[in-house]
C-alpha positions in Angstrom: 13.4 -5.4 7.8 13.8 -1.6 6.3 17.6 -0.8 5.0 18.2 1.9 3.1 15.8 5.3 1.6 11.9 4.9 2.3 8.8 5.9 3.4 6.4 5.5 6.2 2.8 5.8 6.3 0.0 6.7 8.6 -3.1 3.8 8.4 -5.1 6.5 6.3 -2.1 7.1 3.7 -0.3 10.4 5.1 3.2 10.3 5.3 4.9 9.5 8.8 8.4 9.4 7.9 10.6 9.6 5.0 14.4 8.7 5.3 16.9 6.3 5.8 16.3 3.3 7.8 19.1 0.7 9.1 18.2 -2.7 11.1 14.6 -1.5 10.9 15.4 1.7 12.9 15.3 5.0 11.2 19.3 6.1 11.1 20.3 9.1 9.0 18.9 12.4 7.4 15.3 12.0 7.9 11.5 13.6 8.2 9.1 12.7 10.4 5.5 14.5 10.3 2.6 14.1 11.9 -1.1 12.8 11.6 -2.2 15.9 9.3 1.2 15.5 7.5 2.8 18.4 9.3 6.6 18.4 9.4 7.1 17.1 13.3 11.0 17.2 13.1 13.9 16.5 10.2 17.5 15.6 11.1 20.2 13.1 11.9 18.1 10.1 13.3 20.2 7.1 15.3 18.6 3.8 16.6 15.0 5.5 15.6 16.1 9.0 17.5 16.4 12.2 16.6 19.9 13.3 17.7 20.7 16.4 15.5 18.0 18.9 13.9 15.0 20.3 14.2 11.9 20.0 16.1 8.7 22.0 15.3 5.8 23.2 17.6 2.5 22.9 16.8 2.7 26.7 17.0 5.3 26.6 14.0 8.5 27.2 16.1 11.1 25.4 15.4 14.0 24.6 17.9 17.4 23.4 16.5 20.6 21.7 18.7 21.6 18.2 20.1 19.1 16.3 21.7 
């Protein structure tokens, strides 16, 4: 079970998520990027959801607020 700072990987070794984690569900300031190891989204993450932050389009917008 992840508690505490870590990482995620991908199955080919890019980074998925890096952040805090809590009963195995990613709770806190975190980073999750996607399958070319793009930022996706950082925040506040509760129960493994973003709740507070940022979320990027692929077109490189970015949209902040409450989610």
């Amino acid at each position: 079970m992840k508690n505490g700072k870590g990482k995620e990987y991908y199955i080919d070794g890019i980074i998925k998520y890096e952040g805090k984690y809590l009963n195995d569900e990613k709770n806190g300031e975190g980073k999750s990027y996607n399958k070319e190891g793009q930022l996706e989204s950082e925040g506040f993450y509760y129960n493994g959801e973003i709740l507070n932050g940022k979320v990027y389009s692929p077109k490189k917008d970015s949209y902040e607020g409450e989610y």
